[in-house]
PDB file of N, CA, C and O in Angstrom:
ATOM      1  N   UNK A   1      26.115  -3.616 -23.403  1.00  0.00           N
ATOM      2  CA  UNK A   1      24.773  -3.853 -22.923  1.00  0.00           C
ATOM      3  C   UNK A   1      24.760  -3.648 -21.410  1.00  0.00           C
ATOM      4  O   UNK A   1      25.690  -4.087 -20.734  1.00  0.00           O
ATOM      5  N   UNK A   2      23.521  -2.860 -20.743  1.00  0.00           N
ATOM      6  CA  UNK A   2      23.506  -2.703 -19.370  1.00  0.00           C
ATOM      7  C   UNK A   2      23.306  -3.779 -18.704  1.00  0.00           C
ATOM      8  O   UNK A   2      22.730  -4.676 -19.319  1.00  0.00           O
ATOM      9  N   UNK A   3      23.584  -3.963 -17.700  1.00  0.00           N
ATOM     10  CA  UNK A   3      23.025  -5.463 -16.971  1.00  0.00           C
ATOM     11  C   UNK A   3      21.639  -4.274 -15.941  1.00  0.00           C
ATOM     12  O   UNK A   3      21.709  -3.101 -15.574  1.00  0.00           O
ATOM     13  N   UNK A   4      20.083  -5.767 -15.746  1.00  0.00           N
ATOM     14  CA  UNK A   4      19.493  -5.033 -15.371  1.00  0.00           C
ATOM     15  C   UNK A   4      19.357  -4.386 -13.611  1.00  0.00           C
ATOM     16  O   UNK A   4      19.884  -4.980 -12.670  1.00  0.00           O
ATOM     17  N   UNK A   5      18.742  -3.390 -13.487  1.00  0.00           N
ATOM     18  CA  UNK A   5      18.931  -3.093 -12.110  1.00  0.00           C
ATOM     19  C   UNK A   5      18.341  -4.414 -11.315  1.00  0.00           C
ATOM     20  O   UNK A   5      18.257  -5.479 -11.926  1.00  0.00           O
ATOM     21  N   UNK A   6      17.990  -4.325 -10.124  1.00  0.00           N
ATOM     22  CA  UNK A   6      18.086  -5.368  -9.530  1.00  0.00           C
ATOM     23  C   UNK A   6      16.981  -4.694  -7.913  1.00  0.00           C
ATOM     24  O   UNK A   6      17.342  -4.120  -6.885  1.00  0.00           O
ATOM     25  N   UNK A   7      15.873  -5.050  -8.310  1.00  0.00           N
ATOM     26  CA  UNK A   7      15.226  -4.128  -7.142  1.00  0.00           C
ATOM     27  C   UNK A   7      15.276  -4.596  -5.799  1.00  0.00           C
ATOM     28  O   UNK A   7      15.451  -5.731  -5.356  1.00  0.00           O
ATOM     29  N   UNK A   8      15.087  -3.503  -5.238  1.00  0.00           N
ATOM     30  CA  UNK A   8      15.534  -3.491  -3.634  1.00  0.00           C
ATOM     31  C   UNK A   8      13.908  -4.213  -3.263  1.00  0.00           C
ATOM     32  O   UNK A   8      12.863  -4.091  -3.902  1.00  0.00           O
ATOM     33  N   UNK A   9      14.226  -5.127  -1.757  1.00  0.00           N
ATOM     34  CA  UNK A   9      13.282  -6.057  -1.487  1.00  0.00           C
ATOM     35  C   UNK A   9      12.195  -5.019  -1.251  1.00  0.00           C
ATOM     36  O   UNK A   9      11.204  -5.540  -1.763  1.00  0.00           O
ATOM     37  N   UNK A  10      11.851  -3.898  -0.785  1.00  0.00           N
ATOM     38  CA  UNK A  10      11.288  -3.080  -0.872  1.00  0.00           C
ATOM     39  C   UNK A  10      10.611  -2.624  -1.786  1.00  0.00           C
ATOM     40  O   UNK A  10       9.623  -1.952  -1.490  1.00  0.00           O
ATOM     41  N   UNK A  11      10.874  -2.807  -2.864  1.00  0.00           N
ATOM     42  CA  UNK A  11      10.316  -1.978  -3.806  1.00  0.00           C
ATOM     43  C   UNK A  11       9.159  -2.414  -4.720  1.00  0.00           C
ATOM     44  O   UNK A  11       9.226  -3.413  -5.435  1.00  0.00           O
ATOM     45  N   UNK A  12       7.939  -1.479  -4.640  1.00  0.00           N
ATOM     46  CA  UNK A  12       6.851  -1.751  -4.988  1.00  0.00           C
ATOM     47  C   UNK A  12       6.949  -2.439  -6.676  1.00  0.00           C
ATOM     48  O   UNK A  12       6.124  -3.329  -6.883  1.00  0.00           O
ATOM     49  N   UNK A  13       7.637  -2.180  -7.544  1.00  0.00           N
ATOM     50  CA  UNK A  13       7.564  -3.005  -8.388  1.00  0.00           C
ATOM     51  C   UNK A  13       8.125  -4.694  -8.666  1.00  0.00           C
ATOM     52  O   UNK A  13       8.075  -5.570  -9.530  1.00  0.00           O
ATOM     53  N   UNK A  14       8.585  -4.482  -7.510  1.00  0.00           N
ATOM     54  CA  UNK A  14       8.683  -6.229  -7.497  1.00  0.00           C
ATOM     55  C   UNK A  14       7.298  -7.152  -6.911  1.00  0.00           C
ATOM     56  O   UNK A  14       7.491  -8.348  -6.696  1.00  0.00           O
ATOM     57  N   UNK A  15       6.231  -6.702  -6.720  1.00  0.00           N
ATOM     58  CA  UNK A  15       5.042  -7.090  -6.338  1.00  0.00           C
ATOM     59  C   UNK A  15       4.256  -7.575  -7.524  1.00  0.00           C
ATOM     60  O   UNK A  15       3.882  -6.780  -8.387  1.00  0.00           O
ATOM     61  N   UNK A  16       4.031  -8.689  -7.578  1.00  0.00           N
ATOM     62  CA  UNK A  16       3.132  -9.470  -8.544  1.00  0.00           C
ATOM     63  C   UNK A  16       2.095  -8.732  -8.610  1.00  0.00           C
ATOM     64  O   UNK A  16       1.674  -8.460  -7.486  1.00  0.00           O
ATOM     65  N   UNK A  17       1.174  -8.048  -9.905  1.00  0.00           N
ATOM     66  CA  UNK A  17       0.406  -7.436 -10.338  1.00  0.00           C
ATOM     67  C   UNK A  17      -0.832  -8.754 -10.165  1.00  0.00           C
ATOM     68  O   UNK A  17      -2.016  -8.474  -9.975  1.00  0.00           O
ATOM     69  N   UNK A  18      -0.463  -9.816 -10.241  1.00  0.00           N
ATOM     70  CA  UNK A  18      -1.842 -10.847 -10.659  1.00  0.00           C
ATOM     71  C   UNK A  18      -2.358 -11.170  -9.632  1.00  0.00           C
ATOM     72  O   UNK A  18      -3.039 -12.175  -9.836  1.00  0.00           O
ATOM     73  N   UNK A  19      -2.417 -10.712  -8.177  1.00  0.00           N
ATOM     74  CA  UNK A  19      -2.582 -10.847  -7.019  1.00  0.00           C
ATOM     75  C   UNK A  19      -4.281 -10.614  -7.188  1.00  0.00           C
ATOM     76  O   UNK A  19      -4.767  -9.493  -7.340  1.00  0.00           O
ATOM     77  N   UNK A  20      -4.995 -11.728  -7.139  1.00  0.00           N
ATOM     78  CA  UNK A  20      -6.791 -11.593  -6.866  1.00  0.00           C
ATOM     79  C   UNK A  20      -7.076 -10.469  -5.553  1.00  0.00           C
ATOM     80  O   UNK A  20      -6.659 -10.641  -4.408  1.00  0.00           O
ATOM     81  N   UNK A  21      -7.510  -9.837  -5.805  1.00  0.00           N
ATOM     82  CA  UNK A  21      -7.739  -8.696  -4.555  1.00  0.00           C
ATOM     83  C   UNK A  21      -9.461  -8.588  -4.480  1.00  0.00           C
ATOM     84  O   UNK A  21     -10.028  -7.862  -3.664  1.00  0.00           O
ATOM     85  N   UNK A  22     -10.091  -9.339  -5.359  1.00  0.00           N
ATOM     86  CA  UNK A  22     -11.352  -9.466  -5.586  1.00  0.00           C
ATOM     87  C   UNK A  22     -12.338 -10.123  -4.245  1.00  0.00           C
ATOM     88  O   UNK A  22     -13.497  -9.838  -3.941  1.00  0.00           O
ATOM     89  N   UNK A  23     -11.311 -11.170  -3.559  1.00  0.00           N
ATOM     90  CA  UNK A  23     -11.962 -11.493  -2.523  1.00  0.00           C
ATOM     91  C   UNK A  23     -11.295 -11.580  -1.169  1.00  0.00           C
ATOM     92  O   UNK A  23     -11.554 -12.430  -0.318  1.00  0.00           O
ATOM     93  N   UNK A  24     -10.043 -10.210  -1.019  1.00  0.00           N
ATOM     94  CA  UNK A  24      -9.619  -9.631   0.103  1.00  0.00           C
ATOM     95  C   UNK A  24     -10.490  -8.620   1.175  1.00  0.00           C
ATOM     96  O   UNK A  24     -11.229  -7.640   1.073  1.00  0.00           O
ATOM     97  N   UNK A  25     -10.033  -9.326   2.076  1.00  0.00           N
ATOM     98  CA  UNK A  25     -10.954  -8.759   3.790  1.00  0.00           C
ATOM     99  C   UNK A  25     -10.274  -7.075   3.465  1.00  0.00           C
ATOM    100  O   UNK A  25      -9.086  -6.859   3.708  1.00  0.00           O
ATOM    101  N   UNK A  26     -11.088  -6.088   2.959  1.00  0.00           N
ATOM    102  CA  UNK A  26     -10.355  -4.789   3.380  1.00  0.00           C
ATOM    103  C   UNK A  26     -10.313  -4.371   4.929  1.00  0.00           C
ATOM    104  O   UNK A  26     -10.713  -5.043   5.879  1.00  0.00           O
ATOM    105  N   UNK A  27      -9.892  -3.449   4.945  1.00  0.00           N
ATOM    106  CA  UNK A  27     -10.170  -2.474   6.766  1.00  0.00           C
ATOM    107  C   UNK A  27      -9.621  -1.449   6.625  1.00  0.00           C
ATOM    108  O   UNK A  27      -8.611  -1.094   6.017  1.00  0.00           O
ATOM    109  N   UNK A  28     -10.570  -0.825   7.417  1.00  0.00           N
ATOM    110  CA  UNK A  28     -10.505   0.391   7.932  1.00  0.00           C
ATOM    111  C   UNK A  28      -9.345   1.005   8.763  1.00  0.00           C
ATOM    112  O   UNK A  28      -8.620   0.190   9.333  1.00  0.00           O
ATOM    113  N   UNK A  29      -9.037   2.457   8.928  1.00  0.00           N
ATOM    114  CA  UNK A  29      -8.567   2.920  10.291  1.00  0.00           C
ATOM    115  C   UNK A  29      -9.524   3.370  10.929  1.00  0.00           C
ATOM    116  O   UNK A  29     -10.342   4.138  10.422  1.00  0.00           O
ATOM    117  N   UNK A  30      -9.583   2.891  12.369  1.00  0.00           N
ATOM    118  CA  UNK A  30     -10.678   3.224  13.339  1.00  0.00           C
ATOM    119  C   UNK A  30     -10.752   4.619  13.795  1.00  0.00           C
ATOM    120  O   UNK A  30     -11.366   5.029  14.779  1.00  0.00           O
ATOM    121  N   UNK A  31     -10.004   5.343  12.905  1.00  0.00           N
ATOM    122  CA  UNK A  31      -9.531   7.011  13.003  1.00  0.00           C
ATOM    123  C   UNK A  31     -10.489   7.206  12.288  1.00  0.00           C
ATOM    124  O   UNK A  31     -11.016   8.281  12.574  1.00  0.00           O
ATOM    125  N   UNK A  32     -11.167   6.484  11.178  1.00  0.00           N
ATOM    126  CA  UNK A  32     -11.590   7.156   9.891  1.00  0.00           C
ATOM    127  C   UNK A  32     -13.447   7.496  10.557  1.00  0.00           C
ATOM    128  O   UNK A  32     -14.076   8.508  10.244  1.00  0.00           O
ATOM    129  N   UNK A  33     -13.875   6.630  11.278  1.00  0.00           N
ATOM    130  CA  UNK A  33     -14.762   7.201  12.221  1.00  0.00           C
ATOM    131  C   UNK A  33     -15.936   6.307  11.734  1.00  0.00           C
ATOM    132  O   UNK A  33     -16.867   5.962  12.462  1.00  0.00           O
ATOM    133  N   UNK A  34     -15.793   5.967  10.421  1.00  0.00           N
ATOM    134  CA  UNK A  34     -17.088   5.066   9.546  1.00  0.00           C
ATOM    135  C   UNK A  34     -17.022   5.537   8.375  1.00  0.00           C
ATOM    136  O   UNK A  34     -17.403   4.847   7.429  1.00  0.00           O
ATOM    137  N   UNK A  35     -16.424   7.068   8.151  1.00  0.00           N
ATOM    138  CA  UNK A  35     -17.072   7.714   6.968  1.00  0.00           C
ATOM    139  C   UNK A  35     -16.367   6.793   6.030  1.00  0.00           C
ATOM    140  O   UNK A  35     -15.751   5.739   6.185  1.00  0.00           O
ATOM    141  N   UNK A  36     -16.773   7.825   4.618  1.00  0.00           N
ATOM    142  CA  UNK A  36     -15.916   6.988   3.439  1.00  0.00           C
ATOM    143  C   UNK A  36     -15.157   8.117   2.905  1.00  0.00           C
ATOM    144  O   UNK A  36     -15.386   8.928   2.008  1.00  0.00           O
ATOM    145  N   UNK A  37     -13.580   7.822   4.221  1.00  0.00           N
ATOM    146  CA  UNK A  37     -12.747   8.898   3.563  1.00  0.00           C
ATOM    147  C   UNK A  37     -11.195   8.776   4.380  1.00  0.00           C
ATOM    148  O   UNK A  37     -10.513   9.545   5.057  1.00  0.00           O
ATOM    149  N   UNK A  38     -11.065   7.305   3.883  1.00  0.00           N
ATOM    150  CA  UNK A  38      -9.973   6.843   4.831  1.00  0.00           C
ATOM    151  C   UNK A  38      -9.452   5.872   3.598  1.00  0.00           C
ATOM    152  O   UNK A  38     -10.047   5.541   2.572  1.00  0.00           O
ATOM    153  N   UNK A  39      -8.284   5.574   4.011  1.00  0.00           N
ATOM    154  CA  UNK A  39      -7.720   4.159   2.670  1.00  0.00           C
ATOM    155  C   UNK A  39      -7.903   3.350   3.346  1.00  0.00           C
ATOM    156  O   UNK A  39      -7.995   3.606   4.547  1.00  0.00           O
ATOM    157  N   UNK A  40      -8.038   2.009   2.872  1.00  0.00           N
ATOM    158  CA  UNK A  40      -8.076   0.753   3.015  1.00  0.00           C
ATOM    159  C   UNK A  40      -7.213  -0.238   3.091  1.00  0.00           C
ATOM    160  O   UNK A  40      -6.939  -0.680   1.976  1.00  0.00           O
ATOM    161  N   UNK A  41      -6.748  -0.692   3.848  1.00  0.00           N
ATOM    162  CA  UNK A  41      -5.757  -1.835   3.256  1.00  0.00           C
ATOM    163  C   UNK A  41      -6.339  -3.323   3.331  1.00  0.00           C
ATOM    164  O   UNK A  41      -7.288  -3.654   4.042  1.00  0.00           O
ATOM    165  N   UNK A  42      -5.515  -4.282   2.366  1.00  0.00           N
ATOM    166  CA  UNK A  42      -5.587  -5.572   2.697  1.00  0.00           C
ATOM    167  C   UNK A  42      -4.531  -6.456   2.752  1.00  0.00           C
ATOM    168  O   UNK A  42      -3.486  -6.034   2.257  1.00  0.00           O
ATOM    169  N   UNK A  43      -4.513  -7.671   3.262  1.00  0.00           N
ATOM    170  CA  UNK A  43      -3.511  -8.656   3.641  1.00  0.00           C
ATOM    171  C   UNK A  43      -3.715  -9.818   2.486  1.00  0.00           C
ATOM    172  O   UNK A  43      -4.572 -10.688   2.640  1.00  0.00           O
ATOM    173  N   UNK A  44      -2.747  -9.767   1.149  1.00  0.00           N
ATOM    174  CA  UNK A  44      -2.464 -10.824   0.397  1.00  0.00           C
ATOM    175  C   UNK A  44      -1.422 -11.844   0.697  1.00  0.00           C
ATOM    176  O   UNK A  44      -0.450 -11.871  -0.058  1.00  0.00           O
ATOM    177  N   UNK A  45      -1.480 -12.708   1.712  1.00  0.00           N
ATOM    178  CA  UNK A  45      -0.386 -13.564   1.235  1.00  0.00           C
ATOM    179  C   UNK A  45       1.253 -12.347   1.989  1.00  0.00           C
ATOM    180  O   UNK A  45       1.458 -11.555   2.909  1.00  0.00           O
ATOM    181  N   UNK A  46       1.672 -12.700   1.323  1.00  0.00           N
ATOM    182  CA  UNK A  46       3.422 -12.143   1.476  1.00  0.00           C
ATOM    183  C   UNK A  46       3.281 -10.928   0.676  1.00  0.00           C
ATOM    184  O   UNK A  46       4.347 -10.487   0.247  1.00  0.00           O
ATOM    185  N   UNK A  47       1.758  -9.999   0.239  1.00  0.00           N
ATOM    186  CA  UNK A  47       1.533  -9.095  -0.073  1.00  0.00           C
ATOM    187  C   UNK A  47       0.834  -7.981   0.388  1.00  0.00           C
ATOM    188  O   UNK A  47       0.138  -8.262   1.364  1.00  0.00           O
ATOM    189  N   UNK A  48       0.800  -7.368   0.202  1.00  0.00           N
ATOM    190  CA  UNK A  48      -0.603  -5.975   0.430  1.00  0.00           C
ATOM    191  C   UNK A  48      -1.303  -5.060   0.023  1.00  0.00           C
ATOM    192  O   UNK A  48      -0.511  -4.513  -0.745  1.00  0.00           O
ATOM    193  N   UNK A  49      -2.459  -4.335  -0.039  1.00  0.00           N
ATOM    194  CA  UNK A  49      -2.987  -4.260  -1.195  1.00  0.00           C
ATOM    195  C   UNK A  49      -3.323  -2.712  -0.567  1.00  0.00           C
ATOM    196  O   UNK A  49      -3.643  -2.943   0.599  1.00  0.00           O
ATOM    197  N   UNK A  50      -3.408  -1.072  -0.821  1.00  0.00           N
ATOM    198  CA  UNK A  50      -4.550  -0.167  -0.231  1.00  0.00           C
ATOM    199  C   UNK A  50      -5.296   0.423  -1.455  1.00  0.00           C
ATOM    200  O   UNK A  50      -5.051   0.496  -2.659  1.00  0.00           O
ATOM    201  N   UNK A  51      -6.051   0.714  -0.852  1.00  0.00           N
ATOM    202  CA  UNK A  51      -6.788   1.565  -1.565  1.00  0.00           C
ATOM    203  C   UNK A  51      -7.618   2.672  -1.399  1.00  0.00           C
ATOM    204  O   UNK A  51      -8.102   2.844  -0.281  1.00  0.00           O
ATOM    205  N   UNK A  52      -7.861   3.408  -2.241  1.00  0.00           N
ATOM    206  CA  UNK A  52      -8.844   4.807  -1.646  1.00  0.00           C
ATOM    207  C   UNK A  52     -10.390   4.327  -1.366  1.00  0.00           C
ATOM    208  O   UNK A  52     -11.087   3.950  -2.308  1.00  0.00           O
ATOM    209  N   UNK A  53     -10.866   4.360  -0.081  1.00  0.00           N
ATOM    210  CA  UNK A  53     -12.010   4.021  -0.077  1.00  0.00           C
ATOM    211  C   UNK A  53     -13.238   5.419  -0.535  1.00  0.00           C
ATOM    212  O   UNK A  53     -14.354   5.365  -0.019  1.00  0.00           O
ATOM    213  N   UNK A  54     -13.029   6.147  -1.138  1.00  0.00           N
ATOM    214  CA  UNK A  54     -14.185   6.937  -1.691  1.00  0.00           C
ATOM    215  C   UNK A  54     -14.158   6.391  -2.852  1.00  0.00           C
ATOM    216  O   UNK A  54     -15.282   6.281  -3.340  1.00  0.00           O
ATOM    217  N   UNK A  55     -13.497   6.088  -3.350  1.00  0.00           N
ATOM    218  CA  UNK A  55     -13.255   5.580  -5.032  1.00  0.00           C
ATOM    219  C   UNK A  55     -12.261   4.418  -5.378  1.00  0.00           C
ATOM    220  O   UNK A  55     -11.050   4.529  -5.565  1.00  0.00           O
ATOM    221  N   UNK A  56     -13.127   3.122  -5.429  1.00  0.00           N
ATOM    222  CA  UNK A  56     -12.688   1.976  -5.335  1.00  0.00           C
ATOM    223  C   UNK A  56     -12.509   1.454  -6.188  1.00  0.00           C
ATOM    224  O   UNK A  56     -11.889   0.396  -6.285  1.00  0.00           O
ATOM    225  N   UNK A  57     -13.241   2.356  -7.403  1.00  0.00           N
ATOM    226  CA  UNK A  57     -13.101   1.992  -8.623  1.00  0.00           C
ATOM    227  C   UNK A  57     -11.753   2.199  -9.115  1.00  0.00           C
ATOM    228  O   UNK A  57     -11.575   1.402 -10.037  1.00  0.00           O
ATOM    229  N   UNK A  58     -10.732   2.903  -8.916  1.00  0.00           N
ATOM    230  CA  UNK A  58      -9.489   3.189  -9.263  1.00  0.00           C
ATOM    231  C   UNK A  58      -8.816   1.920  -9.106  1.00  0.00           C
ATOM    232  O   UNK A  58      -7.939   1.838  -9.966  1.00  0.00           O
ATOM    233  N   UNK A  59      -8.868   0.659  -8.195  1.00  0.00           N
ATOM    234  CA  UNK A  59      -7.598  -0.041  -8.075  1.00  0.00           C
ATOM    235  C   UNK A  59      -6.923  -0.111  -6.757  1.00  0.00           C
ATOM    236  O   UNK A  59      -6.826   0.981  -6.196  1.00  0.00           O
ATOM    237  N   UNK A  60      -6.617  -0.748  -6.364  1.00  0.00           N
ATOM    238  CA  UNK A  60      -5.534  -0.347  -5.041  1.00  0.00           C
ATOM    239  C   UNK A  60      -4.175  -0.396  -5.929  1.00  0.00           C
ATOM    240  O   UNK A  60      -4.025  -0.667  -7.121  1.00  0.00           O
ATOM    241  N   UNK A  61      -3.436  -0.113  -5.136  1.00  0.00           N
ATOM    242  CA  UNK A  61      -1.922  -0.473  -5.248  1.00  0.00           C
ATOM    243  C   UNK A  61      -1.492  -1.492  -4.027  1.00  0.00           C
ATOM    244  O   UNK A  61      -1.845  -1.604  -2.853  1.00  0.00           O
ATOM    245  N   UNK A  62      -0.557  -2.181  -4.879  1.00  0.00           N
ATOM    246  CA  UNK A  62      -0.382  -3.130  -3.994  1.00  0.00           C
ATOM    247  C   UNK A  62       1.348  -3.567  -3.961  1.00  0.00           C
ATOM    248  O   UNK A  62       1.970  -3.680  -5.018  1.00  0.00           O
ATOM    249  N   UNK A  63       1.990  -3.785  -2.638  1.00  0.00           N
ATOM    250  CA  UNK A  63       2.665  -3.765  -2.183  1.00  0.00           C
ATOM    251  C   UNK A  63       3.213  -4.915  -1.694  1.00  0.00           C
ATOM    252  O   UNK A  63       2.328  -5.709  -1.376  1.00  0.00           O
ATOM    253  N   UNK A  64       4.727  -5.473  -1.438  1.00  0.00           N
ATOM    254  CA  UNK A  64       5.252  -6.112  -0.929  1.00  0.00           C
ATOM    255  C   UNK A  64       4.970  -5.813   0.413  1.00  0.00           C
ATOM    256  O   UNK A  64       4.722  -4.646   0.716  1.00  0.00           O
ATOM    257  N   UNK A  65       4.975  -7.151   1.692  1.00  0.00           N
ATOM    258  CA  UNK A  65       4.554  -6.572   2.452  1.00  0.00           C
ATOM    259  C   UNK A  65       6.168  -5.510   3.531  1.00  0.00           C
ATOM    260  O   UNK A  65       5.938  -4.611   4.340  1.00  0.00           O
ATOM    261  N   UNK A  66       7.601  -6.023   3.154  1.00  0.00           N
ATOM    262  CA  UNK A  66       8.135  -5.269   3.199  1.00  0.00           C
ATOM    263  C   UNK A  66       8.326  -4.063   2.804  1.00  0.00           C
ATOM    264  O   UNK A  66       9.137  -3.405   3.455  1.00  0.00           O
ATOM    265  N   UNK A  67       7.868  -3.626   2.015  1.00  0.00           N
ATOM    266  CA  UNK A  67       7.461  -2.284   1.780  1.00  0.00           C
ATOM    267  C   UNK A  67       6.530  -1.198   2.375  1.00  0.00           C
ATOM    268  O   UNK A  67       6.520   0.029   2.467  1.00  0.00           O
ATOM    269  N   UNK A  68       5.392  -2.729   2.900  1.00  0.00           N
ATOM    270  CA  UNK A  68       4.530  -1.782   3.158  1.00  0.00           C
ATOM    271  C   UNK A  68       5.144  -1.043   4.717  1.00  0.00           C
ATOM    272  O   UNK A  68       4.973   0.127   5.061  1.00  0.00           O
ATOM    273  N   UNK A  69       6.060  -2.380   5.667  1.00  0.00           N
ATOM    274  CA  UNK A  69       6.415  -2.367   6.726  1.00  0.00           C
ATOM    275  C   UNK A  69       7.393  -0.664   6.731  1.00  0.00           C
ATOM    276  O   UNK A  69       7.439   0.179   7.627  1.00  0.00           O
ATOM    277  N   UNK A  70       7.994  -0.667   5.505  1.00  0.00           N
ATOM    278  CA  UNK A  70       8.904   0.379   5.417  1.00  0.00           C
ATOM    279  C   UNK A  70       7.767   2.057   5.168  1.00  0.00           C
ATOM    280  O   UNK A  70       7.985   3.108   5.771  1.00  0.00           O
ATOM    281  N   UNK A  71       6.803   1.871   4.308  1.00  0.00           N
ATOM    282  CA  UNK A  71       6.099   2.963   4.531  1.00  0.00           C
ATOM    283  C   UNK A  71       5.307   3.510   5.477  1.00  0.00           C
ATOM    284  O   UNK A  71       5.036   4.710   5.456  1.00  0.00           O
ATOM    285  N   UNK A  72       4.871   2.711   6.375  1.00  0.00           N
ATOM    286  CA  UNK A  72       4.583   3.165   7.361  1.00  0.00           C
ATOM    287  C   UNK A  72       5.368   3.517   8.986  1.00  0.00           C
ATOM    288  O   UNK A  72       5.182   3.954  10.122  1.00  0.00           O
ATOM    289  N   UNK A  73       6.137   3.062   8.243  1.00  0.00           N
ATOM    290  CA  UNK A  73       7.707   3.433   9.434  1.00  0.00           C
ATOM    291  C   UNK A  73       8.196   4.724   8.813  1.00  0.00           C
ATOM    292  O   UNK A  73       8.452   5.643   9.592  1.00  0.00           O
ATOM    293  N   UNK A  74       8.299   4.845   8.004  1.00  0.00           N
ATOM    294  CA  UNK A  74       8.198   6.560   7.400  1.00  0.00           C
ATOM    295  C   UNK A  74       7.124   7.111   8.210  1.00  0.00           C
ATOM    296  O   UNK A  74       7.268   7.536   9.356  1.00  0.00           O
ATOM    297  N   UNK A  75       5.867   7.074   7.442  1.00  0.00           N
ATOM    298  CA  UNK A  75       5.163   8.011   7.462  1.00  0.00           C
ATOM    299  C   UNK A  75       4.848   8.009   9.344  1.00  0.00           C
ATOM    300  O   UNK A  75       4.487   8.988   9.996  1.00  0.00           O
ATOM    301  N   UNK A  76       5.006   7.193   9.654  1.00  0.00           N
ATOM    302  CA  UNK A  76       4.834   7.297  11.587  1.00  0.00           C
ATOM    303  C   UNK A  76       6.390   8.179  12.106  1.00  0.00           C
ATOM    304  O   UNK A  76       6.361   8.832  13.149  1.00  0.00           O
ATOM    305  N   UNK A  77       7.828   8.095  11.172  1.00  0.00           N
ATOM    306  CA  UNK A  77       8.386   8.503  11.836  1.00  0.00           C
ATOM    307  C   UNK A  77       8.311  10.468  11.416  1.00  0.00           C
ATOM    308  O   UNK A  77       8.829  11.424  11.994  1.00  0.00           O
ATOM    309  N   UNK A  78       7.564  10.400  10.373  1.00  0.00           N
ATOM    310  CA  UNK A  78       7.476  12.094  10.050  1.00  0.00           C
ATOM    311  C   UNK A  78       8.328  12.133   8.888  1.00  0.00           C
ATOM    312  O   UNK A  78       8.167  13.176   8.255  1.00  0.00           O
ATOM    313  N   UNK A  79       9.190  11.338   8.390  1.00  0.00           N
ATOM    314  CA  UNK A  79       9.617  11.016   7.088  1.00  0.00           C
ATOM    315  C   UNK A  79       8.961  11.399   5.763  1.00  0.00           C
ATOM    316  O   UNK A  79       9.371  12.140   4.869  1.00  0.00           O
ATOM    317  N   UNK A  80       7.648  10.581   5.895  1.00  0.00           N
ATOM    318  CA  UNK A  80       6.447  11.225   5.016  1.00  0.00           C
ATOM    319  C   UNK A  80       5.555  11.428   5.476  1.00  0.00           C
ATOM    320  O   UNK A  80       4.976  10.735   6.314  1.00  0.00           O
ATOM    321  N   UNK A  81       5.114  12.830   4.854  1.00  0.00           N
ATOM    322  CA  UNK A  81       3.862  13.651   5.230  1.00  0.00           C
ATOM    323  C   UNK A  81       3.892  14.736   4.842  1.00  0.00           C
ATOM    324  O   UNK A  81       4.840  15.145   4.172  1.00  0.00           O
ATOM    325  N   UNK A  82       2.499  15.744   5.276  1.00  0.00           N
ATOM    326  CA  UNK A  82       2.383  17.011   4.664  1.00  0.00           C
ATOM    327  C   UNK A  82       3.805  18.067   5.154  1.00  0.00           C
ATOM    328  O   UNK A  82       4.200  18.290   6.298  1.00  0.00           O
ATOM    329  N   UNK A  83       4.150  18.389   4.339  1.00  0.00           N
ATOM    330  CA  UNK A  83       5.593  19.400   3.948  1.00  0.00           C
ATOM    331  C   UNK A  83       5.074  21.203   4.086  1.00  0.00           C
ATOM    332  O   UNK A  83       4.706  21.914   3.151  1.00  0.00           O
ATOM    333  N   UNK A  84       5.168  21.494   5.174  1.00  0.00           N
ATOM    334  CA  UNK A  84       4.402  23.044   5.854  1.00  0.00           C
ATOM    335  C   UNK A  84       5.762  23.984   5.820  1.00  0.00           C
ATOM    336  O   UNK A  84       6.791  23.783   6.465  1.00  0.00           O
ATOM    337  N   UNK A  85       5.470  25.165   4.807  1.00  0.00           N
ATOM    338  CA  UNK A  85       6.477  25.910   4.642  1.00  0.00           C
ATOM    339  C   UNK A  85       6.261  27.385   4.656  1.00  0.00           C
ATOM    340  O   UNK A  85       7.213  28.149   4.499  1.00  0.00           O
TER     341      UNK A  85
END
């Protein structure tokens, strides 16, 4: 029998799914200008939540907030992003 993996503190599936996001403060990036075409994030607790603000109906995903600390330390260091070839 395997013993099970063991997720890294990082990792988005260790984030409680039952997290009420129903009456989280979203926000904006002040990049996004007003329109509706920017993601959203919110602050749960020891969690975090984004989402697509054109279509809110989808759900956010939601995140440990170590994780989230780690994805955006990517995507600021050029780690992730558009891939030009």
């Amino acid at each position: 029998m395997s013993t099970p993996r063991m997720a890294a503190p990082h990792d988005v599936t260790t984030t409680p799914y039952d997290i009420d996001v129903a009456q989280a403060r979203w926000r904006k990036s002040s990049y996004s200008g007003g329109a509706n075409d920017c993601v959203e994030v919110a602050a749960l607790g020891e969690h975090a939540a984004v989402r697509d603000s054109k279509d809110i109906s989808r759900g956010p995903l939601r995140f440990s907030k170590a994780a989230m600390r780690v994805l955006v330390s990517e995507i600021a260091s050029g780690a992730i992003g558009e891939h030009r070839g």
